[in-house]
N, C-alpha and C positions, 0 to 999 in steps of 0.2 A: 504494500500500500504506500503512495504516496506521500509525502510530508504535507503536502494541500491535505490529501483526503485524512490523515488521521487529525488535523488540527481541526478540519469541519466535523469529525464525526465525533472529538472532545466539546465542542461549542455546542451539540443538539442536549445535552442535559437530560436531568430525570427530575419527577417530583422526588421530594425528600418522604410526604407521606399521601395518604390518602386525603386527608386532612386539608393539605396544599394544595391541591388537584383541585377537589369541587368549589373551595375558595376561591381560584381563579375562575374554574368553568361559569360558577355563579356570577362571577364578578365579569365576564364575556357577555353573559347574556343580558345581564341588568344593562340597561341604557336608555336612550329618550325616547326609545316606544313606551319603556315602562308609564314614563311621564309624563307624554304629551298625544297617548293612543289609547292604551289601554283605559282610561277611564273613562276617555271619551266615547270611547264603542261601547264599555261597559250602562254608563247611561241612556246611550242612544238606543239600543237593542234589548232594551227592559231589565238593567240590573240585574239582579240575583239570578234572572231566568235566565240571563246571557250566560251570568258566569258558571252556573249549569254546565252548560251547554260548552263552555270554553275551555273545563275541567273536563270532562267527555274526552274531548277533541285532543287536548292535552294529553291525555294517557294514553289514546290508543291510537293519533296520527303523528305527534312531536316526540313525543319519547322514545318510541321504535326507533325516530330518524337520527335521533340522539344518540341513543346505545349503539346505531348503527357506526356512525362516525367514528367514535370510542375504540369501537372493538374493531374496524380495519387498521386505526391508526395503531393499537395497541399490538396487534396481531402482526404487522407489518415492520415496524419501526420505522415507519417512513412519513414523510408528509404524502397528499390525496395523489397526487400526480405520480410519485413514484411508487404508491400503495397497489394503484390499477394494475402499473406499467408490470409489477411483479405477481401481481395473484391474475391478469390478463395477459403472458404474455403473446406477444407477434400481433395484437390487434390493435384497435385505434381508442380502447377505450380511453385511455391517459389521456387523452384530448378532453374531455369531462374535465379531471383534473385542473387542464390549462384551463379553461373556461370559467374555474372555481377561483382560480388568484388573479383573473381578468373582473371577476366582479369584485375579489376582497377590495383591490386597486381601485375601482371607482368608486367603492362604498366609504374608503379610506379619505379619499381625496375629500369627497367632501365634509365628513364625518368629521376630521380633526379643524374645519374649519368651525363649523356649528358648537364643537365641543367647546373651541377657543371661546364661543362667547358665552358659556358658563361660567368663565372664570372673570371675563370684562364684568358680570353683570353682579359676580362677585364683588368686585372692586368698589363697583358702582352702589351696593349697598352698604358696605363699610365708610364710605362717606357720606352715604347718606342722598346721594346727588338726586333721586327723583322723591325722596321724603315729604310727604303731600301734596305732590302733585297730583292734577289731575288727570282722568283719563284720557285726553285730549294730548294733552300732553309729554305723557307717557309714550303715547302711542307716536308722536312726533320727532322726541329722543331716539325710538328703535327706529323709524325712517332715516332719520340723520347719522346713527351709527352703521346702518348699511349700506350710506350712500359716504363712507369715507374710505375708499380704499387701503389707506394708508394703517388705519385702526385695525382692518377686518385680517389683513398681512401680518399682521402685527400680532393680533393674539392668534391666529391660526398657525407663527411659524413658535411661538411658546409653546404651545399643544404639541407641536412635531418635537420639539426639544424635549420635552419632558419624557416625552412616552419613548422614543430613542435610545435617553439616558438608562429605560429601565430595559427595555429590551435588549441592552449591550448588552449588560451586565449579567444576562443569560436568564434561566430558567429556577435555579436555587435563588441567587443573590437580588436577583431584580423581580422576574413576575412573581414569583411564590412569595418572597419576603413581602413586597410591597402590596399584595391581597391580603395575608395575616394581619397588617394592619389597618390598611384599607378597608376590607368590608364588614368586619364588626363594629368598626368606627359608623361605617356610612348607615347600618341598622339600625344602630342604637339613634343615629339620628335622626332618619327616618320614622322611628317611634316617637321620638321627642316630638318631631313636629306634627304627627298625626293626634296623639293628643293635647296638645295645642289648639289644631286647626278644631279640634271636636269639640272641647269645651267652651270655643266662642258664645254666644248669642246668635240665636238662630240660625246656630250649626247644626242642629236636627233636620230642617228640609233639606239641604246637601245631604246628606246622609240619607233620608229616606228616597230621592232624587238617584242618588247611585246605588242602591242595592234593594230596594222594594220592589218586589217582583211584578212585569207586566208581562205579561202572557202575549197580549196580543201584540204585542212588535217582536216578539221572537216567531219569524216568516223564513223565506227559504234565503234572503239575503241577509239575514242577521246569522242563520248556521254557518253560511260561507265567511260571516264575517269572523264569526267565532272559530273554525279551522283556519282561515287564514292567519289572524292573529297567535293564536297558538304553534303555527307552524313559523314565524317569523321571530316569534320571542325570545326563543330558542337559541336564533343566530344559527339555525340549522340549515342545510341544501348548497352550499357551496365548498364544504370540505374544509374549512378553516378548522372547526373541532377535530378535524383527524389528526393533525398533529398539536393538539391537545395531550389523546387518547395514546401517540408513539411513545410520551415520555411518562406514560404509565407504568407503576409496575403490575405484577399477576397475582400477589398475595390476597387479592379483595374481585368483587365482580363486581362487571360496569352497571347489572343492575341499579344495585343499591346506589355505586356512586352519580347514573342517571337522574334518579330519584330525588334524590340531593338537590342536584343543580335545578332541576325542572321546578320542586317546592320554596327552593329560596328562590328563584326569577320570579314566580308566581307571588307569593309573599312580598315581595319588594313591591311590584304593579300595585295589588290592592290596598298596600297600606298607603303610597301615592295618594290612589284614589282618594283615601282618608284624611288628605291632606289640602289636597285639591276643591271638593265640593263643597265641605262647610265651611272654607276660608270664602271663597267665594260667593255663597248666598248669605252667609253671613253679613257681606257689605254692600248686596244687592248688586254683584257682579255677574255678567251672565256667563256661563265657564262653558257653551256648547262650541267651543272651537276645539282644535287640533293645531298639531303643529309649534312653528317658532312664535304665532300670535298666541297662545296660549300661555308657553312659559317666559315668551320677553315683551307682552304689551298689558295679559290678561292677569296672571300674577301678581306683577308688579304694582298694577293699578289695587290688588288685593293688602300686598305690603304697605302700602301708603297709606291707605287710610287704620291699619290695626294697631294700636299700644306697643311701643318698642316695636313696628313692623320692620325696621331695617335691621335689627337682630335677629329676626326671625328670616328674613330676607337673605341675610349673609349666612344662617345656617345651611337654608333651601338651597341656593346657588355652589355653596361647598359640598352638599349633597350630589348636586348632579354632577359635578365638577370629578367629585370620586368615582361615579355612576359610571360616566364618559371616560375617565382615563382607563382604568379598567376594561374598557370594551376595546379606544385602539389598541392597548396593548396586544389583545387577542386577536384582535385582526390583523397587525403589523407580524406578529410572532407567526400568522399563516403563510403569509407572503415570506418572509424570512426563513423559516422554515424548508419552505418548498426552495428559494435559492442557495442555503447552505445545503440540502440533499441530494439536489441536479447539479446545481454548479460549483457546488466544492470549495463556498469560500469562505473566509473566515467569519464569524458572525457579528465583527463591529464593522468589515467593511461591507456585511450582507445587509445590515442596517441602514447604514447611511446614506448605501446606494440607493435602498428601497424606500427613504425617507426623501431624498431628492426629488424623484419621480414624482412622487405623491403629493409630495409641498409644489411643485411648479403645475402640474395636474388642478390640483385644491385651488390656486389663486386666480383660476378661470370661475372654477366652481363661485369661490367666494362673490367677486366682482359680478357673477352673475343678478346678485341679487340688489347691486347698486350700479354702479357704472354703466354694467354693460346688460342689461334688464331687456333693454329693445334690442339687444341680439338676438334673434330666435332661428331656431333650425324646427321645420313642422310645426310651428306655432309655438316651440319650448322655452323655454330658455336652456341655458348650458345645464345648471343644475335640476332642472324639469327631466329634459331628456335624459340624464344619467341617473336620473333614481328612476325614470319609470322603465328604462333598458334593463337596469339592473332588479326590479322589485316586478315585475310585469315577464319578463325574457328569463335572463338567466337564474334569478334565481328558482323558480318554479321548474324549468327546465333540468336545472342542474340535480336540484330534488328528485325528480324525476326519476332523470338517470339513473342516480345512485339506487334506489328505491329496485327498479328493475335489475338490474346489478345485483344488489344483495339478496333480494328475494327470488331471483329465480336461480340464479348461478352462482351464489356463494349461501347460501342457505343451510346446508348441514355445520359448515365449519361456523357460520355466522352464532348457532346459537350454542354451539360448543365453546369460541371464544368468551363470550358474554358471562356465561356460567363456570369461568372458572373462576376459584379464588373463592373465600367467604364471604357471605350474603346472599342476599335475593338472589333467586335463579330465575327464569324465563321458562316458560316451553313452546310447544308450538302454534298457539296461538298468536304467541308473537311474529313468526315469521307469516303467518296469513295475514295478519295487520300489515305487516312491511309489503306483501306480495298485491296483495288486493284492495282495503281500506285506503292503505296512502296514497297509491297512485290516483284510485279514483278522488279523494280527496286534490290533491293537486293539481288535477286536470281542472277541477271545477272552479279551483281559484285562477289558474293559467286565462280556461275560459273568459270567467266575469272580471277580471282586469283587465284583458283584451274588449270587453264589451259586446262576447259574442253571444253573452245567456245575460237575461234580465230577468230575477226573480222575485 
């Protein structure tokens, strides 16, 4: 072997324990779906009946897809593209693969951009700068901070800087250390501000609002909405979690540790929600948005008017800020990943490299949303098109793929993998979930994002 290859194959790392493992995996999946999606469809699609119905969906179409990732990467030792390339050989599936670090790459680009303004909005409550302001106003601050290039470059290349730093430093010392502390920090504050948000004054209709069951808005577009979301929450369908799953060890099964990650992602989302609705009707805010108007015009306007709201304000935005770095990490560590096992190079110049790309990628993305707004490609803008390419195309595809892959053609080893080690086993029911349930699940959301089924 060569002095390249054994320094890339010292740089791919192991978790230290099981412990470390779903601390990160958790900490992957939590992100600003949790906080600017999930409560929103949760309210929109009848509360409690949704979330029914998104626990459902959860267990038997995300967590197959999950354990699936786990167990090639674990089985393999490889990131997704060279996973295929050796349980497939002579054929084209590894192209799947490429197509998987073609979507991490644009998911990243913009991601570390959005993520930066977690931490701008951080700032911006420690000083206090929109401190009773009005809604009007608020709302005029987030215009003017996306119409500054110079700002949006600015906290987007700290975001690349940071997540960088931790990804050099590898697999022990950077992601597992910096999860450890990370996400029981970001729990415990996520508690804090949920009950916060509850005990306001007329924080009970938020609350009845998000989880009082209505029946009749749970239709056939609210199931899809409920599989989709579940299948997305995950951070599952483009193979980022398979090398997760490589630096596994075998003494435990991917069950149990599946499980893990799926109930803390799940857990983070609703307690959100509990943070989200009663702050909001509490000040007679209307919270039925999504999106960046949600956490940087609709919030905000919530923090301004509550008692110490800019302390609560500077908790929330350190929240997400933990949320977000956490996720690039996990994304960056797939791309990364995948170039120290094909291309054999060392993992601080696999970083930096894939960090460049990404950051000069990102500040199209960013500018999209100010400067360069009236650019459009199909009526998009740059960052339109690249999330509905990647949330609408590849990743449902990718999903896909793999789905058909593990279920029909790696199926006996698949659930032999999964059950070794102590804990939860599987049997075969689970691979009919993987064979038959997910795809058709997938198709349906592929379809109704495409707009070719209206239900």
């Amino acid at each position: 072997m060569t002095q390249t290859a054994c320094a890339a194959d010292s740089d791919r790392g192991q978790w230290s324990s099981r412990f470390g493992f779903v601390l990160a995996s958790v900490g992957g999946a939590i992100g600003l779906g949790n906080v600017w999606k999930f409560p929103y469809v949760t309210g929109q699609y009848g509360g409690a009946s949704f979330l029914i119905v998104f626990l459902i969906a959860l267990t038997f179409i995300a967590l197959p897809v999950l354990m699936t990732e786990f167990a090639i990467g674990r089985n393999t030792q490889l990131n997704y593209t060279g996973a295929l390339r050796k349980l497939l050989p002579g054929t084209k599936w590894h192209l799947v693969g490429i197509m998987g670090v073609i979507a991490l790459i644009i998911i990243l680009s913009f991601y570390f951009g959005i993520a930066g303004w977690t931490l701008a909005y951080f700032f911006k409550s420690i000083s206090g700068s929109y401190a009773a302001q009005s809604q009007d106003l608020i709302a005029a601050d987030f215009g003017g901070f996306l119409n500054s290039p110079a700002t949006l470059v600015f906290w987007q290349f700290v975001m690349v800087a940071i997540t960088a730093w931790v990804v050099i430093r590898g697999i022990n010392n950077g992601i597992e250390k910096i999860c450890r502390v990370l996400l029981p920090l970001l729990f415990f504050m996520i508690l804090a501000l949920a009950i916060r948000a509850c005990t306001l004054p007329g924080a009970m209709a938020g609350i009845e609002f998000y989880l009082k069951p209505d029946w009749s808005k749970l239709n056939g577009e609210a199931v899809l909405a409920a599989l989709g979301q579940a299948f997305f929450t995950l951070g599952v369908g483009c193979g980022n979690l398979v090398i997760y799953g490589s630096y596994l060890k075998r003494d435990k099964s991917i069950g149990s540790s599946a499980a893990m990650v799926a109930g803390g992602d799940t857990l983070a989302a609703v307690l959100m929600g509990f943070i989200i609705f009663p702050a909001a009707f509490a000040f007679g805010i209307n919270p039925e948005s999504a999106g960046p108007p949600l956490v940087f015009m609709t919030l905000p306007s919530v923090f301004a008017q509550m008692n110490q709201g800019m302390l609560f304000a500077s908790a929330f935005y350190l929240c997400l800020f933990f949320a977000c770095l956490t996720s690039t990490m996990c994304i960056l560590e797939g791309i990364v990943g995948y170039v120290i096992d094909e291309w054999q190079w060392q993992r601080k110049k696999a970083t930096l490299a894939v960090c460049t790309l990404v950051f000069v990628l990102g500040v199209f993305q960013m500018l999209s949303f100010g400067p360069l707004s009236d650019f459009k490609v199909f009526n998009k803008t740059i960052f339109e098109l690249s999330d509905f390419f990647v949330s609408n195309l590849l990743l449902p595809l990718g999903g896909l793929m793999m789905t058909i892959f593990a279920g029909w053609w790696w199926k006996d080893r698949l659930v032999e993998e999964i059950n070794i080690g102590e804990g939860l086993k599987i049997d075969s029911l689970y691979v009919w979930c993987v064979r038959i349930l997910v795809p058709l699940a997938i198709t349906g959301i592929f379809l109704q994002q495409l707009g070719l089924i209206n239900l």
